[in-house]
Backbone as CSV, one residue per row, in Angstrom:
resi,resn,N_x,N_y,N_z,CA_x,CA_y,CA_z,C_x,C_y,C_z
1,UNK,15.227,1.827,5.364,14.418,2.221,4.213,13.219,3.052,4.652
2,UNK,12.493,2.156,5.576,11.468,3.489,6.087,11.564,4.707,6.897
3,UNK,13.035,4.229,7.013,13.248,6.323,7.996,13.624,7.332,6.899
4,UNK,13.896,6.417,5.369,14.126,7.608,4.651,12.935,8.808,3.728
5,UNK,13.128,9.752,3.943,12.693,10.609,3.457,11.299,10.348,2.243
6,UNK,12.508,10.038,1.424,11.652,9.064,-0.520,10.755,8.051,-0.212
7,UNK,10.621,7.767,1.302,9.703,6.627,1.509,8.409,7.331,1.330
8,UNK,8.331,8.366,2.637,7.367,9.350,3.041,6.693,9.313,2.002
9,UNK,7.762,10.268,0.619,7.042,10.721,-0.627,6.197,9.833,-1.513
10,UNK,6.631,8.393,-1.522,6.173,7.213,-2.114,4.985,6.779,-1.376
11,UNK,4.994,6.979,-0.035,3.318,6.441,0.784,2.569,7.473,0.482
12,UNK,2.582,8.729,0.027,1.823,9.628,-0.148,0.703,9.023,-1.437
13,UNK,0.928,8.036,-2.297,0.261,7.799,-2.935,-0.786,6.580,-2.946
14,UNK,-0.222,6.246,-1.565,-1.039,4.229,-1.056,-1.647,5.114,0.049
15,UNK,-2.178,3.632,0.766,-2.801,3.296,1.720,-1.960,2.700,3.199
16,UNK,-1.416,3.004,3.420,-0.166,2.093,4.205,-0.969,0.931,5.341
17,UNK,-0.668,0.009,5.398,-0.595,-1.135,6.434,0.059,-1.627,6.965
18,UNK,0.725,-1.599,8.302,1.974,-2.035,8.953,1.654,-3.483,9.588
19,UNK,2.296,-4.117,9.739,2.354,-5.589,10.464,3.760,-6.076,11.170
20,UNK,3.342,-6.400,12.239,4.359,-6.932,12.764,4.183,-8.171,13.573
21,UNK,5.232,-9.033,12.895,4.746,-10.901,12.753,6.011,-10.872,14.242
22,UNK,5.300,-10.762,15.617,5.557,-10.621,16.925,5.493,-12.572,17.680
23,UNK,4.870,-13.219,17.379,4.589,-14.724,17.753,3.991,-14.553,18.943
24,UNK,3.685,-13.861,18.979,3.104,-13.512,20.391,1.627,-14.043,20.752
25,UNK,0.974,-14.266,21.749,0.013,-15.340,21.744,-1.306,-14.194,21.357
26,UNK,-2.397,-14.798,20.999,-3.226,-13.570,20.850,-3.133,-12.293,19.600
27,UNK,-1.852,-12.439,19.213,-1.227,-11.582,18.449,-1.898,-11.299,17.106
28,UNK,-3.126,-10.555,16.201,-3.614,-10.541,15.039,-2.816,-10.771,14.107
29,UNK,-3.266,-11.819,13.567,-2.832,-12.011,11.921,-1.260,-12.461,11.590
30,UNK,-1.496,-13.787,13.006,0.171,-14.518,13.169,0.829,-14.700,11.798
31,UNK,0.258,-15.464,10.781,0.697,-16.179,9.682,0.566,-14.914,8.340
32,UNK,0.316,-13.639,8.951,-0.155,-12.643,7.536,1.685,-12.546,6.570
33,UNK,2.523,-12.559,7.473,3.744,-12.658,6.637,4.205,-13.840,5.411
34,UNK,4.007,-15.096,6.244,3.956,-16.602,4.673,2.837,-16.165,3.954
35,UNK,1.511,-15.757,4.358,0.266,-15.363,3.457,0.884,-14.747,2.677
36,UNK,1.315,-13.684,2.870,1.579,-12.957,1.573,3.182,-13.023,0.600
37,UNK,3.817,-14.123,1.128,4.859,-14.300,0.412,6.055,-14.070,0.906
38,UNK,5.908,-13.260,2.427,7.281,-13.083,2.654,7.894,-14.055,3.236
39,UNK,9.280,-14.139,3.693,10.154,-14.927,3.721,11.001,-14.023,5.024
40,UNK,11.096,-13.119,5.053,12.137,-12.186,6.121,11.600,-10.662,5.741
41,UNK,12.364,-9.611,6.935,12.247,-8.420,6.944,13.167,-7.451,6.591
42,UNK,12.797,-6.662,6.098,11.615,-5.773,5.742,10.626,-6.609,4.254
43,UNK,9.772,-6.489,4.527,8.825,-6.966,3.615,8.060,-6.224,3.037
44,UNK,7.609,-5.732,1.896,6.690,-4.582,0.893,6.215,-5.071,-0.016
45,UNK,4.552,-5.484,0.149,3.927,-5.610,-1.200,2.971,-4.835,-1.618
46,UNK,2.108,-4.378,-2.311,1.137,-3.834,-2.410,-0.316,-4.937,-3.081
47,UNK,-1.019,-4.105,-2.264,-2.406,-5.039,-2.041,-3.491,-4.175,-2.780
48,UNK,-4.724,-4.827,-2.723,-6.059,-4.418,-3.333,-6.381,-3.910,-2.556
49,UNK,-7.832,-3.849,-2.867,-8.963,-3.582,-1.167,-9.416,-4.729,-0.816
50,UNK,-9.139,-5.909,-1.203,-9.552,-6.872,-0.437,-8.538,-7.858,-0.195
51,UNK,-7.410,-7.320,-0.179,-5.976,-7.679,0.809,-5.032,-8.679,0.235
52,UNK,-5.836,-9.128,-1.215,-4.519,-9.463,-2.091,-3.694,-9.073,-3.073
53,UNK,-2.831,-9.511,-3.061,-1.065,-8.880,-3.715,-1.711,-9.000,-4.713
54,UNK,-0.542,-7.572,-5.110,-0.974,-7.589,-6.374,0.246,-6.902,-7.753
55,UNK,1.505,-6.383,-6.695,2.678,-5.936,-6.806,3.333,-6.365,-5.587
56,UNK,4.840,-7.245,-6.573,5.503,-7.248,-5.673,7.288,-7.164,-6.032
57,UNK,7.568,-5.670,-4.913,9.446,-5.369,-6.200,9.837,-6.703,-6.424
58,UNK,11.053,-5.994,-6.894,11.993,-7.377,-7.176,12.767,-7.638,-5.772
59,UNK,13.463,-6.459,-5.382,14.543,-6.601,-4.140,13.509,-5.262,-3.148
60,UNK,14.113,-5.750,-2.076,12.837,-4.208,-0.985,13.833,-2.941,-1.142
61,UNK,13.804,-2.587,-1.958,14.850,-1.257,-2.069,13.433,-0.116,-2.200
62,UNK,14.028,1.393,-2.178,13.187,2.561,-2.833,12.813,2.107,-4.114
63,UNK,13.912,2.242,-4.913,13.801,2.354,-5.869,13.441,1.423,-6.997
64,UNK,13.308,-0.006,-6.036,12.405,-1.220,-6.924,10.859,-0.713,-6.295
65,UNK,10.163,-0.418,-5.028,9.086,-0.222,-4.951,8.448,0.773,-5.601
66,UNK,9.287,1.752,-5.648,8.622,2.868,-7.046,8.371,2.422,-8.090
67,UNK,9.421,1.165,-8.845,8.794,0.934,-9.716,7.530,-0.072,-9.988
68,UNK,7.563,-1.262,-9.063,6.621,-1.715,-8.676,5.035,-0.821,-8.428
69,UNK,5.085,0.150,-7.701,4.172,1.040,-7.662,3.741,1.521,-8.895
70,UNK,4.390,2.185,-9.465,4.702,2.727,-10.878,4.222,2.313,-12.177
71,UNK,4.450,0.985,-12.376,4.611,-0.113,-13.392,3.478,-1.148,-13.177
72,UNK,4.079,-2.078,-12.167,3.533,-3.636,-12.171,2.318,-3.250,-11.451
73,UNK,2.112,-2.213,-10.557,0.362,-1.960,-10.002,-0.508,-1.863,-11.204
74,UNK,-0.224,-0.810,-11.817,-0.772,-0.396,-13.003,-1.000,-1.376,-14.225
75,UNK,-0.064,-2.023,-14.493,-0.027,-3.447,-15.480,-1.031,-4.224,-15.042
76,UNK,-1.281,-4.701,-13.739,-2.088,-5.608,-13.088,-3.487,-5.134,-13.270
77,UNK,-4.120,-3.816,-12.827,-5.168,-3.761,-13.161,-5.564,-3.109,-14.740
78,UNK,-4.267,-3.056,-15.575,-4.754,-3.494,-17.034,-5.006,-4.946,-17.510
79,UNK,-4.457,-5.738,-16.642,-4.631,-7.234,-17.103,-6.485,-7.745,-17.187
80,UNK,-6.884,-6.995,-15.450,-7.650,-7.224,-14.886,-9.044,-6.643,-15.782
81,UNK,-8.960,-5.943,-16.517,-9.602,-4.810,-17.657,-10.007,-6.090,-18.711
82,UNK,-8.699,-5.810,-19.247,-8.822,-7.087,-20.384,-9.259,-8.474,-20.233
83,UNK,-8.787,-9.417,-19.197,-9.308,-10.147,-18.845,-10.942,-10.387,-18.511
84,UNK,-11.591,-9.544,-17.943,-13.030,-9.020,-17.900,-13.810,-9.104,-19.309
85,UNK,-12.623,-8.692,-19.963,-13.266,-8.373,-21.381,-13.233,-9.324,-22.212
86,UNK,-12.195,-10.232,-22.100,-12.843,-12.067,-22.650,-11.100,-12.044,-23.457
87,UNK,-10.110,-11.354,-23.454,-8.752,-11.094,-24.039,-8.351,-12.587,-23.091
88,UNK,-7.847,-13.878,-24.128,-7.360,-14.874,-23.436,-6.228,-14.360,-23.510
89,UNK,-5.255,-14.067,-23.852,-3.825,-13.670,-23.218,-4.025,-12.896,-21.893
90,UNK,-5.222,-12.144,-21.650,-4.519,-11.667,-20.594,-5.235,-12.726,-19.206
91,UNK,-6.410,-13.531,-19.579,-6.821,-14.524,-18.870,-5.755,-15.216,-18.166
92,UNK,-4.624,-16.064,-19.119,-3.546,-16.888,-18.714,-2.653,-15.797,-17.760
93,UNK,-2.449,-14.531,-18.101,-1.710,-14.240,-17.548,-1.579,-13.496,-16.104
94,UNK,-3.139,-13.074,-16.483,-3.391,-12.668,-15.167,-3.726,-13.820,-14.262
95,UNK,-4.229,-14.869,-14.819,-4.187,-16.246,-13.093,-2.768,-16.741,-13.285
96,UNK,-1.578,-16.550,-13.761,-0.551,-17.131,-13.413,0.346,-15.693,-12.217
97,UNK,-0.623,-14.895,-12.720,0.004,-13.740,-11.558,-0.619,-14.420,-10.112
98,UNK,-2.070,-14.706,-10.334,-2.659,-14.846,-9.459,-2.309,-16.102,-8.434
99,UNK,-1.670,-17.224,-9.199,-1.089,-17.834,-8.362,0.266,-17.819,-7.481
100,UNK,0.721,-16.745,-8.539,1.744,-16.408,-7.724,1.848,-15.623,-6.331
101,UNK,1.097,-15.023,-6.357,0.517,-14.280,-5.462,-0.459,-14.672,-4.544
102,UNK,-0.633,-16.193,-4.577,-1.674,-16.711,-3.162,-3.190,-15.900,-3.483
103,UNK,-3.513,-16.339,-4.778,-4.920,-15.630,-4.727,-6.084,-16.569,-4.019
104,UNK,-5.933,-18.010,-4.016,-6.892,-18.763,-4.105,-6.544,-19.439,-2.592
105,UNK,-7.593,-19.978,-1.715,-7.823,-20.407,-0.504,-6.835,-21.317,-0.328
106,UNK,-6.427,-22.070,-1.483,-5.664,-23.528,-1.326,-4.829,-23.792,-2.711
107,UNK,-4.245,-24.611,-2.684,-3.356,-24.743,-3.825,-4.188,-25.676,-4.592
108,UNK,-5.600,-26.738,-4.223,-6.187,-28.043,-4.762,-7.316,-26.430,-5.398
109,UNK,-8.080,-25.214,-4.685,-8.424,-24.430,-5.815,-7.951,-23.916,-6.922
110,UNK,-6.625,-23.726,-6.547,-5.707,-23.222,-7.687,-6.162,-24.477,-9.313
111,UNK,-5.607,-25.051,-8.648,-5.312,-27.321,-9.703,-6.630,-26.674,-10.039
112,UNK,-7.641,-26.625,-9.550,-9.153,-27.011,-10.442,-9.359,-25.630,-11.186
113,UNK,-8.570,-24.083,-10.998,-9.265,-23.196,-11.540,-7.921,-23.760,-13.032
114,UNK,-6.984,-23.699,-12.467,-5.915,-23.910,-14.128,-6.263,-24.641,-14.801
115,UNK,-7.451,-26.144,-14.391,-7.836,-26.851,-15.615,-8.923,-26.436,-16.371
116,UNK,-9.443,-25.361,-16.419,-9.956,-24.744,-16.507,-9.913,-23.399,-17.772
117,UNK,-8.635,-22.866,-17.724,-7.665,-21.625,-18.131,-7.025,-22.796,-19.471
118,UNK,-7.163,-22.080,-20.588,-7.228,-22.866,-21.733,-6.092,-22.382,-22.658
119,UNK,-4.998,-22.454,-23.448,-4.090,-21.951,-23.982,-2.741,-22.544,-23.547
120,UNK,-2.631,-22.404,-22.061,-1.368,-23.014,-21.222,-0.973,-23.841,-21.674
121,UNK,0.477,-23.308,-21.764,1.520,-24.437,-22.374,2.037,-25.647,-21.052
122,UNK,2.333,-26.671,-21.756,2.512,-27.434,-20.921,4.102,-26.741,-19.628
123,UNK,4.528,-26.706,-20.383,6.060,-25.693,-19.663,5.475,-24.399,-18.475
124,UNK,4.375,-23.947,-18.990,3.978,-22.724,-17.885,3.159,-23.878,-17.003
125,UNK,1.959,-24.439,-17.164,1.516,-26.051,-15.957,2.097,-26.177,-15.472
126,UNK,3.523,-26.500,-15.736,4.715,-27.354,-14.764,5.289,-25.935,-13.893
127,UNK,5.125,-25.102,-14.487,6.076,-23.917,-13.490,4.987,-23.422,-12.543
128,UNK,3.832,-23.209,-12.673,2.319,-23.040,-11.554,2.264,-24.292,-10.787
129,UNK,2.462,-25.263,-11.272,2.308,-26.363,-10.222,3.252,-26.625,-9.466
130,UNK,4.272,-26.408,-9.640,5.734,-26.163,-8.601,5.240,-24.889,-7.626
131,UNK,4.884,-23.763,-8.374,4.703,-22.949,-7.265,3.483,-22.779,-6.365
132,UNK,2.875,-24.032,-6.911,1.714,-24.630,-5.946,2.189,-25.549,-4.756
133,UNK,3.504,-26.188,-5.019,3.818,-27.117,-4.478,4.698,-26.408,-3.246
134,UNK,5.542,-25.383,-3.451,5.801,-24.549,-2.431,5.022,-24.306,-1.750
135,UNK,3.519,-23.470,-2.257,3.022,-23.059,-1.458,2.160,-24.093,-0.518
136,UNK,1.974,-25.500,-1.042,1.270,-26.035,-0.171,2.166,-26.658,1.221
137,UNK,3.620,-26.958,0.709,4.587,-27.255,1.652,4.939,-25.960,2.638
138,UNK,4.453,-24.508,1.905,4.909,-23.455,2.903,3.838,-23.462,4.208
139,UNK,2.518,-23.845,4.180,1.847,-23.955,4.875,1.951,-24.580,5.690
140,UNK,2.291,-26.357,5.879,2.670,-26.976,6.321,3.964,-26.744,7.706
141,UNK,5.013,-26.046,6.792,5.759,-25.442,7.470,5.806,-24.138,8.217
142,UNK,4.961,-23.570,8.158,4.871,-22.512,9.077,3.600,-22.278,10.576
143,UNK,3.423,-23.941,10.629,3.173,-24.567,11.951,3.809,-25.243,12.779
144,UNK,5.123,-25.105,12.196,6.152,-26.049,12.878,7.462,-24.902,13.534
145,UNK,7.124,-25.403,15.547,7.782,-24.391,15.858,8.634,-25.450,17.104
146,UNK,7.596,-27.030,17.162,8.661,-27.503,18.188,9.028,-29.308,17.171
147,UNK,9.679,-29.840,17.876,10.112,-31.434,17.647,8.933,-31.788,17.333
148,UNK,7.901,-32.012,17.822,6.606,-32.725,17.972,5.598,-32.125,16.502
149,UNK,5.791,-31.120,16.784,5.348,-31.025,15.442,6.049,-30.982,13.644
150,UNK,7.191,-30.992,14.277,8.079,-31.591,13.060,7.672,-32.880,12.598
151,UNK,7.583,-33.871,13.513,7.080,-35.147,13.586,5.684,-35.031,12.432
152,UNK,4.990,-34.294,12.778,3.609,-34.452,12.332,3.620,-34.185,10.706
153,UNK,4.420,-32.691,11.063,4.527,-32.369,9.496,5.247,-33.349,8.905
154,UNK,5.796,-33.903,8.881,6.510,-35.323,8.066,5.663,-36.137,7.745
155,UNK,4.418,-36.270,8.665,2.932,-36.971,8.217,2.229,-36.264,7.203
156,UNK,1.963,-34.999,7.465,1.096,-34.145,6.912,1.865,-34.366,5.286
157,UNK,3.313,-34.552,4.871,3.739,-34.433,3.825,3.966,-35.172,2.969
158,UNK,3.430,-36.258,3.489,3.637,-37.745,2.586,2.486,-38.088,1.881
159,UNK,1.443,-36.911,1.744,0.195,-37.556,0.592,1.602,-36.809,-0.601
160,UNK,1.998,-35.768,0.213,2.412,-34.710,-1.632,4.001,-35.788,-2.030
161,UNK,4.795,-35.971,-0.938,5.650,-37.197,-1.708,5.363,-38.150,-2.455
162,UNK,4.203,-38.903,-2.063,3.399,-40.172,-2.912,2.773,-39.639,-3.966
163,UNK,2.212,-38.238,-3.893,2.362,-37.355,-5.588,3.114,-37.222,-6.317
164,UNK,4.121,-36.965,-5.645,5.225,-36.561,-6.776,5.228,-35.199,-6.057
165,UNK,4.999,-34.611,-5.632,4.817,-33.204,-5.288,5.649,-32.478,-4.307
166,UNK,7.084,-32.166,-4.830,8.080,-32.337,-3.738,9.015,-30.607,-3.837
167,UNK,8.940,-29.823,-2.773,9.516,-28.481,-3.209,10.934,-28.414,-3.841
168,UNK,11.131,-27.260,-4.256,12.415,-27.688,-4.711,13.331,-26.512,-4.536
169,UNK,12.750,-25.492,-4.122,13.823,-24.262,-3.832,14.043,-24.524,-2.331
170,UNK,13.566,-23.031,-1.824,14.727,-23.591,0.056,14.016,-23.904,0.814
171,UNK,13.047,-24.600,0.551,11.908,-25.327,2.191,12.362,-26.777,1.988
172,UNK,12.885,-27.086,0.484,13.332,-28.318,0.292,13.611,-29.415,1.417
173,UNK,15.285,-28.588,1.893,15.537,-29.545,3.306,14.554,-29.785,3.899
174,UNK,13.744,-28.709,4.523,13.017,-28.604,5.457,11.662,-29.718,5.303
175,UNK,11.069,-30.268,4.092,10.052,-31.155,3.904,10.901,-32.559,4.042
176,UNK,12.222,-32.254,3.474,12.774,-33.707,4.040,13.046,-34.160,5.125
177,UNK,13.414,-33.026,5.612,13.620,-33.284,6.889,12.460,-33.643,8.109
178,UNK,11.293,-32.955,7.678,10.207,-33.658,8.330,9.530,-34.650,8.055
179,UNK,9.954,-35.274,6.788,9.457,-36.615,6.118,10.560,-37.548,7.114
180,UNK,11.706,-37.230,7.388,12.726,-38.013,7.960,12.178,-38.168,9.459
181,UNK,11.906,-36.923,10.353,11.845,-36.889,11.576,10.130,-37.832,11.354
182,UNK,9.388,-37.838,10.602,8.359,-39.022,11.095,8.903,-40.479,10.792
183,UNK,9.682,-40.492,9.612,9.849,-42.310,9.681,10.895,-42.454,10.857
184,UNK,11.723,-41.732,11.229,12.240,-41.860,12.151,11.295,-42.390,13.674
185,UNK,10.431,-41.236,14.065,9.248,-42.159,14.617,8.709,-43.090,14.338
186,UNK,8.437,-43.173,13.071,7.770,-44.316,12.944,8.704,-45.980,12.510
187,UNK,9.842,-45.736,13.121,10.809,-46.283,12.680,10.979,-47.307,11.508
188,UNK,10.980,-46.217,10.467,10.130,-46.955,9.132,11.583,-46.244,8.169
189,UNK,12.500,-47.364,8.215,13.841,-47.611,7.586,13.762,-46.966,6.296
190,UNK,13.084,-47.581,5.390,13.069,-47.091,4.549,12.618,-45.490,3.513
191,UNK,11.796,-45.249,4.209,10.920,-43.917,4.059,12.641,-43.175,4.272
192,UNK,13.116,-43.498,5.385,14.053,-42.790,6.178,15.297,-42.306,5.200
193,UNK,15.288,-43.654,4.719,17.208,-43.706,3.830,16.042,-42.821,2.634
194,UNK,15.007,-42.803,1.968,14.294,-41.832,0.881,14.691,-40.485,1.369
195,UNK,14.441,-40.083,2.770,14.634,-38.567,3.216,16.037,-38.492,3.323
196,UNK,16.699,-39.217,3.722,18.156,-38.762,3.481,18.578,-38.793,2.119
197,UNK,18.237,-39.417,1.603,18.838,-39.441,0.041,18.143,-37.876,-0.509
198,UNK,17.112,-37.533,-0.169,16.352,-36.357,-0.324,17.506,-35.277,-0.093
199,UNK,18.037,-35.117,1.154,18.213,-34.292,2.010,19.711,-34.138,0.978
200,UNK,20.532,-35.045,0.612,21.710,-35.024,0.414,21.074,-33.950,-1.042
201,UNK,20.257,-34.563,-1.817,20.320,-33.794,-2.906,19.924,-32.420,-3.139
202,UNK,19.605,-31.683,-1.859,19.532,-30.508,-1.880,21.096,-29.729,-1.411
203,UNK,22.259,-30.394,-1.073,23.621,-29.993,-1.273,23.837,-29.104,0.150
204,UNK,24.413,-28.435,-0.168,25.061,-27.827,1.577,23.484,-27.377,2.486
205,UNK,22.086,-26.880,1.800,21.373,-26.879,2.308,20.838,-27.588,3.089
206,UNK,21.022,-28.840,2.931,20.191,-30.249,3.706,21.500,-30.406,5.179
207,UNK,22.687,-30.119,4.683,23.367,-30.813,5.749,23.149,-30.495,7.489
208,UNK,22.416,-29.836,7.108,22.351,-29.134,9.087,21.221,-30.095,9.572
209,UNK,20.696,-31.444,8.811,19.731,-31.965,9.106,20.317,-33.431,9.265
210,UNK,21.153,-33.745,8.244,21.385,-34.649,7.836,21.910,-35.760,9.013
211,UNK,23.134,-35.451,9.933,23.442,-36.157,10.877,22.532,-36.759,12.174
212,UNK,21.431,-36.105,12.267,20.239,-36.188,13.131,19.381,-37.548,12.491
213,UNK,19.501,-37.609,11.272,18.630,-38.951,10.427,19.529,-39.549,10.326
214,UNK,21.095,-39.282,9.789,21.728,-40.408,10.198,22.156,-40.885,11.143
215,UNK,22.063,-40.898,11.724,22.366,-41.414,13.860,21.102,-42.334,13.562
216,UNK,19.594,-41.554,13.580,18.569,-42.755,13.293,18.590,-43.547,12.587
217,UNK,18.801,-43.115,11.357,18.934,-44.846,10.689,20.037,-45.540,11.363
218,UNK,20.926,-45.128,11.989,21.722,-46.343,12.551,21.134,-46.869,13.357
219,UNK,20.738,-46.454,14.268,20.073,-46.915,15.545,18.841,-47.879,15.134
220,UNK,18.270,-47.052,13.911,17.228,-48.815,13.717,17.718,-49.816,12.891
221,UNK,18.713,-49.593,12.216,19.614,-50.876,12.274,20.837,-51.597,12.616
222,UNK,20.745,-51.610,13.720,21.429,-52.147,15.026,20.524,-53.354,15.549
């Protein structure tokens, strides 16, 4: 996509910023890829001047970032207009962009600015707070690079289980599975058969985890 031609013509109108998420020690701005939402490469969003999203395509093609460029840049700082201007529709709608987009330091700022934001239907609450709940589990998970800290994150994740606060698209396995690999340490049976029962209900996704917790629960009851 970026050796083609239509790219060239399309940066002619931004600012370009390149990144490359290298793991390398020392390396600037290790985590700038989960920051801003991505998931894999090639990655394209467009940003402010003070480095948050603010368009993002649908698929990384040309021809979704043109329109993204095109469209949803432009939409955004009409929201941002109106909103200023005291328009509650565009209030709600511009902080449900905003959470989507990782505007706020933490997902517990997010919780206190939405109680806040007045109109919200209970149905849009529940869909911001899920994608709060990703994002606080994405964090979590993108410190986890050996066993040992799998372990931990399985700690780190059991205030948001005892919430209720449990992801549900594809990090899913992955919080169960580190809820599993700590009761497993902590050879705490039950927590354990919870993460497997977890794990099963995320369907062919969970299974690459699954035999690793079950071997443990056997072994602690033996």
């Amino acid at each position: 996509m970026f050796s083609d031609p239509a790219f060239a013509e399309l940066a002619e109108d931004t600012v370009l910023f390149v990144h490359v998420t290298s793991h390398l020690p020392d390396a600037p701005h290790p985590d700038l890829l989960r920051q801003k939402g991505g998931r894999a490469f090639p990655y394209v969003v467009f940003l402010d001047a003070t480095g948050n999203v603010i368009a993002k395509p649908k698929v990384q093609t040309l021809d979704a970032l043109r329109e993204a460029l095109e469209r949803d840049v432009q939409e955004y700082r009409d929201l941002c207009e109106l909103a200023a201007s005291g328009d509650a529709d565009a209030v709600r709608r511009l902080f449900a962009l905003e959470v989507e987009f990782q505007h706020f330091a933490d997902p517990e700022q997010a919780r206190a600015a939405m109680a806040e934001i007045e109109g919200l239907s209970d149905e849009e609450r529940a869909r911001l707070e899920q994608i709060l709940v990703e994002q606080e589990f994405n964090a979590i998970l993108g410190r986890v690079t050996t066993e040992e800290q799998a372990v931990e994150a399985g700690r780190e994740s059991l205030p948001m289980l005892e919430a209720g606060r449990i992801p549900k698209g594809p990090n899913a396995p992955y919080f169960w599975a580190f809820v599993g690999a700590h009761a497993a340490a902590k050879k705490d049976v039950e927590l354990l058969e919870r993460a497997i029962s977890g794990l099963r209900e995320t369907g062919t996704a969970g299974e690459r985890f699954l035999g690793r917790l079950e071997r443990a629960l056997g072994a602690l009851r033996r």
